[in-house]
N, C-alpha and C positions, 0 to 999 in steps of 0.2 A: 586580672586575667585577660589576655589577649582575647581579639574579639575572633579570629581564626580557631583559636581551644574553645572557648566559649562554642562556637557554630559543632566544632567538628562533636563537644561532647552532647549537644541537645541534638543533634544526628543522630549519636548512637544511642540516646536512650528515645527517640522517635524510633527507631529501624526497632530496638525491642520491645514496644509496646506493638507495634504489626507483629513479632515474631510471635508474642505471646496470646496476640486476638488468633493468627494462625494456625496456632498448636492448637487452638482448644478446638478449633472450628476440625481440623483433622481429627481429633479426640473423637469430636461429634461423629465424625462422618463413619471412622474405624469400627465404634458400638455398633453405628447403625447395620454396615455390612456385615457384622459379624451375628448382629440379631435377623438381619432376611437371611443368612447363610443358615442359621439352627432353625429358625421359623418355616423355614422351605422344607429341612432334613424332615421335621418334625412333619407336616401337612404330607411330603411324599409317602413318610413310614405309613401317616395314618391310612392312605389311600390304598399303598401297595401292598401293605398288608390283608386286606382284604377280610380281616377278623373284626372290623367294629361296625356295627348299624350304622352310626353315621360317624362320630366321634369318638376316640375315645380320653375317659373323662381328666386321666390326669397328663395328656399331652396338654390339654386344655389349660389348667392350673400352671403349665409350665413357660405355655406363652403368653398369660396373663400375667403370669408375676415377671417377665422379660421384658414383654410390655410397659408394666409398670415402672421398672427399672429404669428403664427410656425415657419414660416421661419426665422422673424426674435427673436423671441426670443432664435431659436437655435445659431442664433450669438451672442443673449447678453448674452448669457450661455455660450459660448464656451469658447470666450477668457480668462474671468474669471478661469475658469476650467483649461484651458492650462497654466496660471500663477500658482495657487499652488500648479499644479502636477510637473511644472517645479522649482518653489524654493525649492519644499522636495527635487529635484534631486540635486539643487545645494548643502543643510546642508551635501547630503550624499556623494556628490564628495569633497566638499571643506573640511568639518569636518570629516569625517568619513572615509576619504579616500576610497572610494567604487565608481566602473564602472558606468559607469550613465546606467541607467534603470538596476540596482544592481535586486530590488525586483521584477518587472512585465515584465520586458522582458529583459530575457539575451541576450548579444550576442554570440551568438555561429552560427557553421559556418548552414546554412539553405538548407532546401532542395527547389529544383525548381520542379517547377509543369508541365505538360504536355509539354508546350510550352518554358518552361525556364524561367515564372514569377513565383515568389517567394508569392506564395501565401496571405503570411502576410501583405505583401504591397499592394495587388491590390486596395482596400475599407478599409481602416479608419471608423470603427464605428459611429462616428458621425456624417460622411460621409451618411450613412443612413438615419437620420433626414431631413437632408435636403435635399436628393431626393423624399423621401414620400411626402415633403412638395411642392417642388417644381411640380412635378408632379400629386397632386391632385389642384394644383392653375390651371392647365394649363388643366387641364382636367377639370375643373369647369368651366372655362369663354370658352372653347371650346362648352362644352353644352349648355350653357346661350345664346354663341352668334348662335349656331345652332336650338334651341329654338325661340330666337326674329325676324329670319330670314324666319319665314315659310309666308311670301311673296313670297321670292324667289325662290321656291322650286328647281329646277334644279341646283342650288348654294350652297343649303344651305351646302352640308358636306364639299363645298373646303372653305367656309366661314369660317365654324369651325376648320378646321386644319390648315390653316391660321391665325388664331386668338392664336389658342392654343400652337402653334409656335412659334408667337412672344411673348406672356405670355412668354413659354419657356426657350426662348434667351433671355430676360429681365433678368427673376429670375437667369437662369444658369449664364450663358454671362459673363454679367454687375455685379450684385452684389456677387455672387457666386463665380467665379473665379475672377473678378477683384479688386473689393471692398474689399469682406471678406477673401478673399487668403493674398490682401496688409494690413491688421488689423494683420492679424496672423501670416506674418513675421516681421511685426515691433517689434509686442509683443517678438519674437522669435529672434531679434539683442537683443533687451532691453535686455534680459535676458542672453543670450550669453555675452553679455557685463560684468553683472554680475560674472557668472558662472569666464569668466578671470581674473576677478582681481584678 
């Protein structure tokens, strides 16, 4: 194979692993404005309606299960996403000879912030996804169950921050850092594996 065919075809399957890190990261972005577009209708109806005490209960159940939905489909976005941003990087270290993260982030030496963290690294972008998500789950069965509670009136807000807590420590916790942290270092040996040969 010519060394010109060789270049032009790891070009074009470079150019479609960004197409396809792309797509999904737009994927990501589309759900999301389409859940603050219902989650906004939803919060104005409940306001401007003017018929619920505070909430009412099955708007509630509808942007927690929306919520839900978010959360996890920021993880079936992710890893995808993190594999063919990470194979472009391998065509351009292994073929190309070029520093890994050559095009979107050099390394060069960083300035430190206030405190001495390195700004860049505090939050990971898609890191955002799923705090939005996480935190309107948790703030929705917090209301729902402060909502169902007006029995108990004297109770009802330790009820709900109790509730909206462990929501909380469920989605953070458990799948957040445990689960979906151990998906995206395996993905992240697999490819490293790669990357050495």
């Amino acid at each position: 194979m010519e060394e010109k065919t060789k270049d032009e075809i790891l070009k074009s399957i470079y150019e479609q692993h960004w197409l396809h890190a792309r797509h999904l990261e737009n994927e990501r972005l589309w759900f999301t404005n389409i859940y603050i577009i219902i989650v906004g209708a939803l919060i104005a109806y409940t306001f401007g309606s003017g018929k619920a005490g505070f909430w009412s209960w099955p708007i509630l159940v509808i942007i927690f299960v929306l919520s839900l939905a978010g959360f996890f489909m920021c993880h079936s976005l992710r890893i995808p996403s993190y594999y063919h941003s990470r194979m472009a990087d391998i065509i351009q270290i292994k073929e190309w000879m070029l520093p890994y993260n050559y095009f979107y982030r050099k390394k060069e030496p960083k300035t430190t912030g206030r405190f001495g963290l390195d700004p860049t690294k505090f939050i990971h972008f898609h890191a955002v996804f799923y705090w939005l998500y996480i935190v309107m789950s948790s703030l929705s069965v917090g209301f729902l169950s402060y909502d169902l509670t007006y029995d108990w009136d004297r109770h009802r807000l330790w009820i709900a921050l109790v509730v909206a807590s462990i929501c909380f420590g469920i989605l953070y916790g458990y799948f957040y850092k445990l689960i979906f942290n151990k998906n995206e270092e395996a993905a992240h040996e697999e490819l490293e594996k790669l990357r050495n040969e």
